[in-house]
MDAnalysis code that builds the backbone (N, CA, C; Angstrom):
import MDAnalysis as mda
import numpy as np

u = mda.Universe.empty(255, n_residues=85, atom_resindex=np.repeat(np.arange(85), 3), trajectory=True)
u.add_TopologyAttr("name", ["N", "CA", "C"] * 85)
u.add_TopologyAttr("resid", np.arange(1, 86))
u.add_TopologyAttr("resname", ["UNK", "UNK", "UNK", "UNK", "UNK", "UNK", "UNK", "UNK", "UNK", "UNK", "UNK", "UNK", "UNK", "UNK", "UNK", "UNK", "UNK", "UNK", "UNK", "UNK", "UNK", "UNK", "UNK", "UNK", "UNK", "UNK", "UNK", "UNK", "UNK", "UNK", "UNK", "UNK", "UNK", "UNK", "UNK", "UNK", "UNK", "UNK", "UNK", "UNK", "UNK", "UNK", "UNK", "UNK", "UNK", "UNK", "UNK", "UNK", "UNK", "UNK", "UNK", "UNK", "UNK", "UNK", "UNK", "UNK", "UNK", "UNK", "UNK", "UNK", "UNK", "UNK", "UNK", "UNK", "UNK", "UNK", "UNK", "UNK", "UNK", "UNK", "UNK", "UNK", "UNK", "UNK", "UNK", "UNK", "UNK", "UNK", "UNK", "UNK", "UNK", "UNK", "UNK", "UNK", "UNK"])
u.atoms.positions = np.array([
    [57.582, 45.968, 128.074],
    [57.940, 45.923, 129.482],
    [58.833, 44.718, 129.714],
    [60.356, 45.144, 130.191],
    [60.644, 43.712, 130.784],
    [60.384, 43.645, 132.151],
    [60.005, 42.312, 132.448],
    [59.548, 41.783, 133.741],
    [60.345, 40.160, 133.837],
    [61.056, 40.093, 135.277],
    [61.493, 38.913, 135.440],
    [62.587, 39.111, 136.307],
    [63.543, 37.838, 136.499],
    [64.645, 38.373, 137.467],
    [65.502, 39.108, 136.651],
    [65.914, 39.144, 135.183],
    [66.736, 39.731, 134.264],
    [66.311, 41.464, 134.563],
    [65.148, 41.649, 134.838],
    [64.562, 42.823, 134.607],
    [65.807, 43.918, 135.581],
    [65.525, 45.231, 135.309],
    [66.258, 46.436, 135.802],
    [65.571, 47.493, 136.025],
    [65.842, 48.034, 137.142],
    [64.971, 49.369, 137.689],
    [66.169, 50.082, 137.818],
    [65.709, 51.644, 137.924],
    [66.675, 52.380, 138.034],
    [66.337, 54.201, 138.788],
    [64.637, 53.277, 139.354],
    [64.137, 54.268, 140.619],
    [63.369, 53.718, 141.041],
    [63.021, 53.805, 142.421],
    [61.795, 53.142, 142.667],
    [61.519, 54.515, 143.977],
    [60.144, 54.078, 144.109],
    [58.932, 54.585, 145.537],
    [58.381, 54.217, 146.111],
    [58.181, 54.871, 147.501],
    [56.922, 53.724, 148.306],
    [55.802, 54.284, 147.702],
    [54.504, 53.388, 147.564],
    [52.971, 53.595, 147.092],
    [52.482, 53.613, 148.518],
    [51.997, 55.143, 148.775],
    [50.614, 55.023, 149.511],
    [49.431, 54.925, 148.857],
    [48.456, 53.513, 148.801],
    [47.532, 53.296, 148.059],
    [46.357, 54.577, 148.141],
    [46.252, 55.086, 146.889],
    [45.182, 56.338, 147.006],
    [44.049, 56.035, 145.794],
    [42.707, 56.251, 146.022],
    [41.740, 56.376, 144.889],
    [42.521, 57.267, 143.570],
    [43.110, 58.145, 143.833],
    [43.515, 60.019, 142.838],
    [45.177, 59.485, 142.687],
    [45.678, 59.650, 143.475],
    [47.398, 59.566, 143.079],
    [47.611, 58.739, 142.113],
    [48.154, 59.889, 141.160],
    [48.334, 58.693, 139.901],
    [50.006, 58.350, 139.659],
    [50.016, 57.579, 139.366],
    [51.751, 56.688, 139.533],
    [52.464, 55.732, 137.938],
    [53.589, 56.112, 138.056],
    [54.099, 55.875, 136.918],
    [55.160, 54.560, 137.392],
    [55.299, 53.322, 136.846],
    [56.293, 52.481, 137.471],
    [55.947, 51.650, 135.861],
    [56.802, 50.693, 136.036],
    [57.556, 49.386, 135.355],
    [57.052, 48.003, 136.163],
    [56.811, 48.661, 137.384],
    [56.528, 46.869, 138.562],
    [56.192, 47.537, 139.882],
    [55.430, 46.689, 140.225],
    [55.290, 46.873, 142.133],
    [55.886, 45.586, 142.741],
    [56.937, 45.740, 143.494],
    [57.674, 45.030, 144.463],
    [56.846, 45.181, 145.842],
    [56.112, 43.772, 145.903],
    [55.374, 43.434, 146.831],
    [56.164, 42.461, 147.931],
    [56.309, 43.113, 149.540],
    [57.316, 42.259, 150.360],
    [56.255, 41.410, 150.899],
    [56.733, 40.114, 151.393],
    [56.295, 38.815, 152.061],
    [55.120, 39.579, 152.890],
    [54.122, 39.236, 153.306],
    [52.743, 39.438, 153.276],
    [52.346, 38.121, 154.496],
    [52.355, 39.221, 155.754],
    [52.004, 38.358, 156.980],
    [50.192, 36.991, 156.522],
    [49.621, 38.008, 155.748],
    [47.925, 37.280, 155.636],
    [47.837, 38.000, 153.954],
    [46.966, 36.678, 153.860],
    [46.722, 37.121, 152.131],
    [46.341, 38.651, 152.025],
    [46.464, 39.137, 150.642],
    [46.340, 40.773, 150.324],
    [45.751, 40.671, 149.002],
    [45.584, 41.822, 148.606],
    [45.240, 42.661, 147.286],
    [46.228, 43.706, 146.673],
    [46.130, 43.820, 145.681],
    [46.578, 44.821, 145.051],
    [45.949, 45.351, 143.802],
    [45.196, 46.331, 144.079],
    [44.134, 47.081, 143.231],
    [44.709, 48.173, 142.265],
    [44.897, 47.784, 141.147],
    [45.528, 49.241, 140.286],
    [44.525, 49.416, 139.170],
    [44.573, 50.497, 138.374],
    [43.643, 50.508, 137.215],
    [45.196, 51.872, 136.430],
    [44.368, 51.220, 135.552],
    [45.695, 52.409, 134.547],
    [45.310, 53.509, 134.006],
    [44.461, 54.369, 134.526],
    [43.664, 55.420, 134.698],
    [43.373, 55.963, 135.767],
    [43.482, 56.845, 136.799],
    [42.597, 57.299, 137.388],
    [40.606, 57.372, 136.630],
    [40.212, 56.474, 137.826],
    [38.635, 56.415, 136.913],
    [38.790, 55.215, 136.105],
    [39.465, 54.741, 135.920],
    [39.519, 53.238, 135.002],
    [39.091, 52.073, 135.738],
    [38.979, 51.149, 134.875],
    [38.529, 49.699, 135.394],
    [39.529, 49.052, 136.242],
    [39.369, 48.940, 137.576],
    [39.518, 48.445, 138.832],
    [40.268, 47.146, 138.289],
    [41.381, 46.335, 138.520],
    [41.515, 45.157, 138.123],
    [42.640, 44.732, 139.865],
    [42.220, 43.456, 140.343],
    [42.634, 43.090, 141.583],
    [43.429, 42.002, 141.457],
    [44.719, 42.113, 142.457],
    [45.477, 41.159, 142.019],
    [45.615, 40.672, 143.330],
    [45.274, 39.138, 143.517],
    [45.389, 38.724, 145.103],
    [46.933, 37.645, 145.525],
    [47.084, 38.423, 146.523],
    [48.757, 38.134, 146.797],
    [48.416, 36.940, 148.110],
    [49.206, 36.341, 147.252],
    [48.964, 34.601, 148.477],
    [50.213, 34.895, 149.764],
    [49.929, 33.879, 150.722],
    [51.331, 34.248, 151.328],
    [52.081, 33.150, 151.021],
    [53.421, 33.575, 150.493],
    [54.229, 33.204, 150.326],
    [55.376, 32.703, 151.002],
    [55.618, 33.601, 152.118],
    [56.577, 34.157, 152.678],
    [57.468, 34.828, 152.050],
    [57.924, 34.593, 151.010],
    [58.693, 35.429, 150.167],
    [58.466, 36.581, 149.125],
    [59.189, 37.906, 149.217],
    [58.963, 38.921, 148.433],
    [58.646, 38.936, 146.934],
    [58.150, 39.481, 146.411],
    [57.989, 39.221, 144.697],
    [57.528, 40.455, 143.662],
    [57.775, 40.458, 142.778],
    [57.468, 41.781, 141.731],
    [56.518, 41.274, 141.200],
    [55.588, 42.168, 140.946],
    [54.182, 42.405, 140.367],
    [54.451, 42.794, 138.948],
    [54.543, 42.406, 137.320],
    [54.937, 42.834, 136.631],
    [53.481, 43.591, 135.716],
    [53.709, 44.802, 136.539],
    [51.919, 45.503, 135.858],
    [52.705, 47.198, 135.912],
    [52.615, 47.305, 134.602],
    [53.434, 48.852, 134.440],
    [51.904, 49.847, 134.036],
    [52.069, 50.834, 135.011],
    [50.903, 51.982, 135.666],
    [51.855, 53.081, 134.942],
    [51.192, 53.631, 133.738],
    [51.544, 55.324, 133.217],
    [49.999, 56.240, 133.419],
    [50.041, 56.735, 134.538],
    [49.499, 57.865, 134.985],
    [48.248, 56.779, 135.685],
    [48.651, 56.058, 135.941],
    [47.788, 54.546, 136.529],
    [47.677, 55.093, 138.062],
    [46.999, 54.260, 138.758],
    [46.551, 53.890, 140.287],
    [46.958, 52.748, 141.325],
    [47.206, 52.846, 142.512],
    [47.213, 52.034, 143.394],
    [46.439, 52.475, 144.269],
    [45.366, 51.733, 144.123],
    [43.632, 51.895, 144.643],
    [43.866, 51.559, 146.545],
    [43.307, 52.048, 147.259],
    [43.332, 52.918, 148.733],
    [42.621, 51.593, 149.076],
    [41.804, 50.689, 148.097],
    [41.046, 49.336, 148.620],
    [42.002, 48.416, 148.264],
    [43.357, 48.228, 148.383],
    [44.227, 47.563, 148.198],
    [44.810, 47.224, 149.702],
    [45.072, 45.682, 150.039],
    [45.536, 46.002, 151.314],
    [46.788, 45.104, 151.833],
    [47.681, 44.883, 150.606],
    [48.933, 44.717, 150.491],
    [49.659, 45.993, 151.647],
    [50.296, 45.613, 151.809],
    [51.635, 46.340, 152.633],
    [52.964, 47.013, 151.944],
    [53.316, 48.325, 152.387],
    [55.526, 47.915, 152.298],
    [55.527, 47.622, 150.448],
    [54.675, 48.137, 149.827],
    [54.363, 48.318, 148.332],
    [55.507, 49.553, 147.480],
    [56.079, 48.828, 146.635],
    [57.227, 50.045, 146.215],
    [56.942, 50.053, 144.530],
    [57.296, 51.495, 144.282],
    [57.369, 51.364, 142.828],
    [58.405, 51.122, 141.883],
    [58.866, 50.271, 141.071],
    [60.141, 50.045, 140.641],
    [59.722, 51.102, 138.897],
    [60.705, 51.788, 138.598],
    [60.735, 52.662, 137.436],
    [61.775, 52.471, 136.658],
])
């Protein structure tokens, strides 16, 4: 996986966080975040839950966690969440 500012996408999606929808990406591009958040993925549907807590920053940032047939868990409560592919 590359991850970083060098990195390159060449599709991305919005994530509506779901328990079932399973999602294929390279990165989640997480925008500036009024109050701290989460971001809950597991790389399975049914897999081990792993939480990633998003500080506020004010500024936007990529999540470098690549999901093949993975999750963005519905108990996630990040915002404006995109998939970069």
């Amino acid at each position: 996986m590359q991850a970083g500012p060098w990195a390159s996408y060449s599709s991305y999606a919005a994530i509506a966080p779901s328990s079932t929808t399973r999602l294929n990406c390279r990165a989640i591009f997480v925008p500036s975040q009024a109050a701290a958040a989460t971001v809950v993925v597991a790389s399975a549907v049914g897999g081990t839950l792993v939480t990633f807590n998003i500080p506020i920053t004010g500024q936007p940032f990529i999540l470098p966690v690549e999901l093949n047939e993975g999750i963005v868990d519905a108990s996630s409560t990040a915002t404006g969440l995109v998939a970069l592919s």
